[in-house]
VEXLUMTOR-786362 format. One record per residue (C-alpha): residue number from 0; x, y, z. Coordinates in Angstrom, 1 decimal. Layout:
REM VEXLUMTOR-786362
{k NUM | X X | Y Y | Z Z} .
...
END
This chain:
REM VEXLUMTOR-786362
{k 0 | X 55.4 | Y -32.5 | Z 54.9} .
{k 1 | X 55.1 | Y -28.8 | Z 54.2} .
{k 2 | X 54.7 | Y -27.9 | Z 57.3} .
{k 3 | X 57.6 | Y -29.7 | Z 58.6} .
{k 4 | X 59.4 | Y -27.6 | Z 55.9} .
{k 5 | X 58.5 | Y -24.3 | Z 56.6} .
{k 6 | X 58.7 | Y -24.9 | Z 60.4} .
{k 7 | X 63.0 | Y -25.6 | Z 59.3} .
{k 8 | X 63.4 | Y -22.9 | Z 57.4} .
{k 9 | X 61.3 | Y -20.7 | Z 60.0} .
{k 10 | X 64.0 | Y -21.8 | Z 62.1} .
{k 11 | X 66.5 | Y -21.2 | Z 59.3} .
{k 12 | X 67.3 | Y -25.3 | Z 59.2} .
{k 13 | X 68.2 | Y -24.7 | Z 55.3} .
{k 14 | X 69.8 | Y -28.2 | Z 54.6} .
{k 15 | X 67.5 | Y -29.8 | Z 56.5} .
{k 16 | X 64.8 | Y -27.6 | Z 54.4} .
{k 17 | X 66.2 | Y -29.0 | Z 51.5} .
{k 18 | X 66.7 | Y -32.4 | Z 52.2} .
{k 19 | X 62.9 | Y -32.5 | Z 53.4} .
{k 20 | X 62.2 | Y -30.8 | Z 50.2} .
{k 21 | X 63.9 | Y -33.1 | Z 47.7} .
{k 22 | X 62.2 | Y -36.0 | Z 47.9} .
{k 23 | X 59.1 | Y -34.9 | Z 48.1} .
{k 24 | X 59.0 | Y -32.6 | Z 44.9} .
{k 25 | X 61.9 | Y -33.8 | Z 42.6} .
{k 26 | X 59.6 | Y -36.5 | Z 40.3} .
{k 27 | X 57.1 | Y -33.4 | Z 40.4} .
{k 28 | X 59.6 | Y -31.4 | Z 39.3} .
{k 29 | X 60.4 | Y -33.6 | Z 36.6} .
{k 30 | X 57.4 | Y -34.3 | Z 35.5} .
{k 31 | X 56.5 | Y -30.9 | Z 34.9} .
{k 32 | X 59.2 | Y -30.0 | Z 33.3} .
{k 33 | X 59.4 | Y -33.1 | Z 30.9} .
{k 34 | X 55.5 | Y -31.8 | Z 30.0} .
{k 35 | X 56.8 | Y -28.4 | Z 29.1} .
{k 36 | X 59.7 | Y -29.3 | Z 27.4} .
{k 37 | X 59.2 | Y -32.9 | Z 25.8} .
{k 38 | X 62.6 | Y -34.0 | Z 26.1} .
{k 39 | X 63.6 | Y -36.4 | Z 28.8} .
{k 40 | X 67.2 | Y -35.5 | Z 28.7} .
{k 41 | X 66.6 | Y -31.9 | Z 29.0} .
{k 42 | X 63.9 | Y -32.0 | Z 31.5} .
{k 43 | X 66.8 | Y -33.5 | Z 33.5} .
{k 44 | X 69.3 | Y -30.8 | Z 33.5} .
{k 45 | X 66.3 | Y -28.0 | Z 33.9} .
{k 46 | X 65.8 | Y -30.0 | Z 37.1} .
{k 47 | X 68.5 | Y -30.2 | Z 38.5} .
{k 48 | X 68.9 | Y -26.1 | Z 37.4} .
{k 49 | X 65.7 | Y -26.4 | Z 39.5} .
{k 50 | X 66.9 | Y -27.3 | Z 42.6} .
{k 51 | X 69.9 | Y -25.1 | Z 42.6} .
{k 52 | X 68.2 | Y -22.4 | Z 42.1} .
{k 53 | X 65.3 | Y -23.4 | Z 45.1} .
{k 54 | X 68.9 | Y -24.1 | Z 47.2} .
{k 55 | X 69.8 | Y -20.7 | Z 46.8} .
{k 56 | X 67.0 | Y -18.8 | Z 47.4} .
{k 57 | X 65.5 | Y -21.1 | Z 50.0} .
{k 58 | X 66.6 | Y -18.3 | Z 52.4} .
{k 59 | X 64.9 | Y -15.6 | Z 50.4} .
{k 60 | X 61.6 | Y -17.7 | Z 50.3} .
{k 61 | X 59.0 | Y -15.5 | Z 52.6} .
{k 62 | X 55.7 | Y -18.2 | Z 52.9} .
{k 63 | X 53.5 | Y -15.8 | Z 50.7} .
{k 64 | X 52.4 | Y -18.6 | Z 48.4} .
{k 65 | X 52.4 | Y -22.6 | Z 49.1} .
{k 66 | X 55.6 | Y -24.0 | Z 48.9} .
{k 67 | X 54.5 | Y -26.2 | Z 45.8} .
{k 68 | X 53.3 | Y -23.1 | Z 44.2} .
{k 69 | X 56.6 | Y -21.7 | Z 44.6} .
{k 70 | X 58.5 | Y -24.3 | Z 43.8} .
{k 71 | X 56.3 | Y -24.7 | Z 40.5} .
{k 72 | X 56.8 | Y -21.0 | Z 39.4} .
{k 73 | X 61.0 | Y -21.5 | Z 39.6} .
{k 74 | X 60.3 | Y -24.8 | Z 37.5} .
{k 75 | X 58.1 | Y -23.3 | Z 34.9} .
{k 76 | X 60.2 | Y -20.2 | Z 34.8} .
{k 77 | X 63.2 | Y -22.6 | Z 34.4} .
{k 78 | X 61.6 | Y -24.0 | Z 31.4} .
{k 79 | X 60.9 | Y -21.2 | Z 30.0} .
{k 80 | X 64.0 | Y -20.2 | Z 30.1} .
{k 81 | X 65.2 | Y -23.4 | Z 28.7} .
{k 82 | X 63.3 | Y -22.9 | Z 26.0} .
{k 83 | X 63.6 | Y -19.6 | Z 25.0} .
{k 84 | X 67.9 | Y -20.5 | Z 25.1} .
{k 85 | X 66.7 | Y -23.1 | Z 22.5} .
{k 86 | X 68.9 | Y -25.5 | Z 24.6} .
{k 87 | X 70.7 | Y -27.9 | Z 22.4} .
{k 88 | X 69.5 | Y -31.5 | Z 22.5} .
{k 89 | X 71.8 | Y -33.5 | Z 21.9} .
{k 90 | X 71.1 | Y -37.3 | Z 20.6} .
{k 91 | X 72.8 | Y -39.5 | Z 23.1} .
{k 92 | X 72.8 | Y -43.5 | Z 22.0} .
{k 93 | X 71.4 | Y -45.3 | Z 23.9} .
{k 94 | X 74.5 | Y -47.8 | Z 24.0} .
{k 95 | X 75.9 | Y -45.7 | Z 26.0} .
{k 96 | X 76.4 | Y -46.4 | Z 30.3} .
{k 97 | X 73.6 | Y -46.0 | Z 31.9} .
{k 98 | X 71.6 | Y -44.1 | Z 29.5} .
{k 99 | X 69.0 | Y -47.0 | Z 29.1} .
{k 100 | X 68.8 | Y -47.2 | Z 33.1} .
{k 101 | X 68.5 | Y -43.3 | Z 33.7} .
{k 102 | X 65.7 | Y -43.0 | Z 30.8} .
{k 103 | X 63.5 | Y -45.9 | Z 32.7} .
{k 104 | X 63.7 | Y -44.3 | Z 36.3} .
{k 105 | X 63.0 | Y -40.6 | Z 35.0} .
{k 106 | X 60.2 | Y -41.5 | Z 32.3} .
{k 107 | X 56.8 | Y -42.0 | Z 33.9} .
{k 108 | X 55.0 | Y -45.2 | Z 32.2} .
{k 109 | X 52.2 | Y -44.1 | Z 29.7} .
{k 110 | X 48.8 | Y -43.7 | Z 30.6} .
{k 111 | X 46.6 | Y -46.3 | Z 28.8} .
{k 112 | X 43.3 | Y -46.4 | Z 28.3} .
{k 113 | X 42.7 | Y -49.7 | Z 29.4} .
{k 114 | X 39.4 | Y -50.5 | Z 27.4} .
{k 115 | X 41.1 | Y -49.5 | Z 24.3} .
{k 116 | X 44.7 | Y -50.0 | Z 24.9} .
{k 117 | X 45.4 | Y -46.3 | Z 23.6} .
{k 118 | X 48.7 | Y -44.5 | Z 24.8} .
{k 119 | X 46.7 | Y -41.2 | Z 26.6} .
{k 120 | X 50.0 | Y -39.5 | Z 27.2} .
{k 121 | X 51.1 | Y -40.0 | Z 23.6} .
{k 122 | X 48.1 | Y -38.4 | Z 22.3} .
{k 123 | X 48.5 | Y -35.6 | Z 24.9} .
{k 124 | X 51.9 | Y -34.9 | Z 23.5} .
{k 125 | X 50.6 | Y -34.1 | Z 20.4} .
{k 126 | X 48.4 | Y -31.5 | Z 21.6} .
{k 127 | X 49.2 | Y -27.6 | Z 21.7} .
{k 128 | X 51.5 | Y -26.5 | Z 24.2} .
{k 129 | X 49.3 | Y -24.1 | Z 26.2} .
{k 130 | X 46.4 | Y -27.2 | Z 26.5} .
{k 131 | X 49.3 | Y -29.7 | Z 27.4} .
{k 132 | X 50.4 | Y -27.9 | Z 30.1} .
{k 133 | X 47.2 | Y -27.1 | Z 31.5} .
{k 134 | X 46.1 | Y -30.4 | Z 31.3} .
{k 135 | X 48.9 | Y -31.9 | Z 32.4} .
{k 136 | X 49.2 | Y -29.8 | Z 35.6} .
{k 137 | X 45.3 | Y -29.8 | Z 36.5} .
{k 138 | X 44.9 | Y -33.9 | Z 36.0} .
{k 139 | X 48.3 | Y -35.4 | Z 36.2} .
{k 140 | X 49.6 | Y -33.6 | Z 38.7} .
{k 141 | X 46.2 | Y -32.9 | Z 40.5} .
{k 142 | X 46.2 | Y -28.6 | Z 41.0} .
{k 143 | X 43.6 | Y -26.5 | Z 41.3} .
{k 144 | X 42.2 | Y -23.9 | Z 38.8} .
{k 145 | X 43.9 | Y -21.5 | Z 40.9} .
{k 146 | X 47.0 | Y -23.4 | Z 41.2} .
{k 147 | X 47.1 | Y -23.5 | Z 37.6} .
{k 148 | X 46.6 | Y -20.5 | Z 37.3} .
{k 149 | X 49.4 | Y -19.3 | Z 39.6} .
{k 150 | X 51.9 | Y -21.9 | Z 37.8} .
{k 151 | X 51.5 | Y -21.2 | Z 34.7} .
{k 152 | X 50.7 | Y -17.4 | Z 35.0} .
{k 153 | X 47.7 | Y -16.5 | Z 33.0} .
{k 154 | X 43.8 | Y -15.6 | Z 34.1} .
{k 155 | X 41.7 | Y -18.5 | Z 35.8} .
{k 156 | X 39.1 | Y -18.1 | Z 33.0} .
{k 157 | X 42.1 | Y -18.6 | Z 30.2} .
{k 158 | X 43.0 | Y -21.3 | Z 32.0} .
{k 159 | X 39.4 | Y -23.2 | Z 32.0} .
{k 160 | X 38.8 | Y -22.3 | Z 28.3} .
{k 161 | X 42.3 | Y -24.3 | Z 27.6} .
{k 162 | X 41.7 | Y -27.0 | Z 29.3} .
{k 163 | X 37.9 | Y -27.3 | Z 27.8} .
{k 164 | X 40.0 | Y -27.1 | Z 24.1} .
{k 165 | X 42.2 | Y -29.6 | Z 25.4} .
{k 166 | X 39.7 | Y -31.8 | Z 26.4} .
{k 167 | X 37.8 | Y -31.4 | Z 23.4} .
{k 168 | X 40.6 | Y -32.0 | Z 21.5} .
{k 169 | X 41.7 | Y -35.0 | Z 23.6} .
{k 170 | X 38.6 | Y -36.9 | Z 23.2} .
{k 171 | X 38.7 | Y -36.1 | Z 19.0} .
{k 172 | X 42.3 | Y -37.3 | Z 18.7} .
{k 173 | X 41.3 | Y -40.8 | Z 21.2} .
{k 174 | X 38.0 | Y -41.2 | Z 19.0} .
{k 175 | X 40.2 | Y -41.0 | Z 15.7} .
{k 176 | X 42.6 | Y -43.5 | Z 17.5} .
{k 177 | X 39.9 | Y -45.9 | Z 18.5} .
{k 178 | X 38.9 | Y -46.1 | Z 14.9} .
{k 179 | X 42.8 | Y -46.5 | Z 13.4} .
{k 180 | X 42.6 | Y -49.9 | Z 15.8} .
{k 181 | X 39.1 | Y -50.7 | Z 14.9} .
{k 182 | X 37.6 | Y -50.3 | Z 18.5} .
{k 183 | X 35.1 | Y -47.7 | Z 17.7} .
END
């Protein structure tokens, strides 16, 4: 698919670019963005910021990096930027139209551990933000140490460290679950 991509805007196809490009990255995009920022509702709107901001520079974008890479970097930066503003969050009921409906399409169903019926992605919520994302990115969404270490801008080696702490910490916080349900 990326190659089909590049080869439009190599022929400076920009819509078609995008429409190509939309599909195939907007539940990553989500995804990520909902890891960084823990709040469906927001991880929305950074999204959709997201892909404005890939429409407009889609003509600026010059190949140097994969296009995921690239696209990751505006969607972390996004984030970032997000939550630096301290966006509001507002409380929305859930009574409202179409709230319930939008909030199951965008959420992803929790990972369970299926021997012990323990919500994974709950307990990696809880953990520090710097392992969460690296985790997040490296299992859930299947990238490279490099990749990683692109995305998220930091030193391969910082990133290997984190995700050995968020393992570790992973597997403590699952063994301290298994023995709250008695399956230890």
């Amino acid at each position: 698919m990326e190659q089909e991509i590049r080869a439009c805007l190599d022929q400076k196809r920009y819509r078609e670019a995008f429409e190509l490009l939309l599909p195939e990255y907007q539940n990553k995009v989500f995804r990520l963005a909902y890891g960084m920022l823990g709040d469906a509702g927001q991880a929305e709107d950074t999204s959709q910021e997201v892909f404005i901001r890939i429409w407009k520079a889609l003509e600026g974008y010059r190949g140097q990096s994969s296009l995921a890479t690239w696209i990751y970097a505006i969607t972390r930066n996004a984030c970032l930027t997000s939550l630096k503003k301290g966006a509001s969050r507002k409380e929305v009921s859930m009574e409202e139209p179409g709230v319930g409906s939008a909030v199951e399409r965008l959420e992803a169903p929790p990972a369970t551990d299926q021997r012990t019926g323990v919500d994974v992605s709950a307990l990696v919520g809880q953990l520090p933000e710097k392992h969460r994302q690296v985790l997040r990115l490296y299992y859930m969404e299947e990238k490279s140490y490099l990749e990683v270490s692109r995305l998220l801008d930091m030193p391969m080696g910082t990133v290997k460290v984190y995700l050995h702490r968020g393992r570790k910490e992973l597997a403590e916080a699952l063994a301290r679950s298994k023995m709250e349900k008695g399956t230890a």
